[in-house]
C-alpha positions as CSV (number, residue, x, y, z in Angstrom):
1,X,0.0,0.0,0.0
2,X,2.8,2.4,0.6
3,X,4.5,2.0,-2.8
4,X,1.2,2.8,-3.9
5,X,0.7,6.1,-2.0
6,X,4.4,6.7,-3.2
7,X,3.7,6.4,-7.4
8,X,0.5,8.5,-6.9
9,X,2.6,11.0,-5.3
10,X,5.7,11.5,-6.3
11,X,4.4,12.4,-9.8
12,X,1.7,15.2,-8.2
13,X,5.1,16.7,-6.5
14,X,7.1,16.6,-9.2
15,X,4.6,18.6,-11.4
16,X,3.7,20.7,-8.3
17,X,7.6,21.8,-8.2
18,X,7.3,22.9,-11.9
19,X,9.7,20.3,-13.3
20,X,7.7,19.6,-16.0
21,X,7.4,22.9,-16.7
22,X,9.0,25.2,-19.4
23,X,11.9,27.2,-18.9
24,X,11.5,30.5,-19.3
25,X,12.1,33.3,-22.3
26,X,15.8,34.4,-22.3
27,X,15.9,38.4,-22.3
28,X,15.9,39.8,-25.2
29,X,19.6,40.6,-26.3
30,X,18.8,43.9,-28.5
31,X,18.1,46.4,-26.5
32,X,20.8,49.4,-26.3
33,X,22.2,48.6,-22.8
34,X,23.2,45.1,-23.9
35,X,24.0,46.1,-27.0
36,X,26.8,48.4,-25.3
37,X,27.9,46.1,-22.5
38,X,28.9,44.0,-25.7
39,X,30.7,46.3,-27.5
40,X,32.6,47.5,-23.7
41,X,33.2,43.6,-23.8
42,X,34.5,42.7,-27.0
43,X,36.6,46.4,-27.1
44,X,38.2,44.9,-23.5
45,X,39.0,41.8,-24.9
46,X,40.4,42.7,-28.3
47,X,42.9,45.2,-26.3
48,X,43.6,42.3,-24.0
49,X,44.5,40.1,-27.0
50,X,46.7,43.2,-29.0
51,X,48.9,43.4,-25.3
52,X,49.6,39.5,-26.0
């Protein structure tokens, strides 16, 4: 009876605890801030890689 009680619940908390669940929408990447914390980024590592 308890391995029972055990396959009707386990599955209730697993959807219960969203793990069957999508992940959620990444940001979106093309807004102006990100767009220049990229370019800070890539200018930081290209001077990085000239000083090699």
């Amino acid at each position: 009876m308890r391995f029972l009680q055990l396959m009707v619940l386990l599955p209730a908390l697993w959807l219960v605890s969203g793990c069957g669940s999508q992940p959620a929408e990444p940001p979106p990447l093309d807004d102006a801030a990100t767009r220049a914390a990229i370019e800070e980024e890539d200018a930081r590592v290209e001077a990085e890689e000239s000083q090699q």
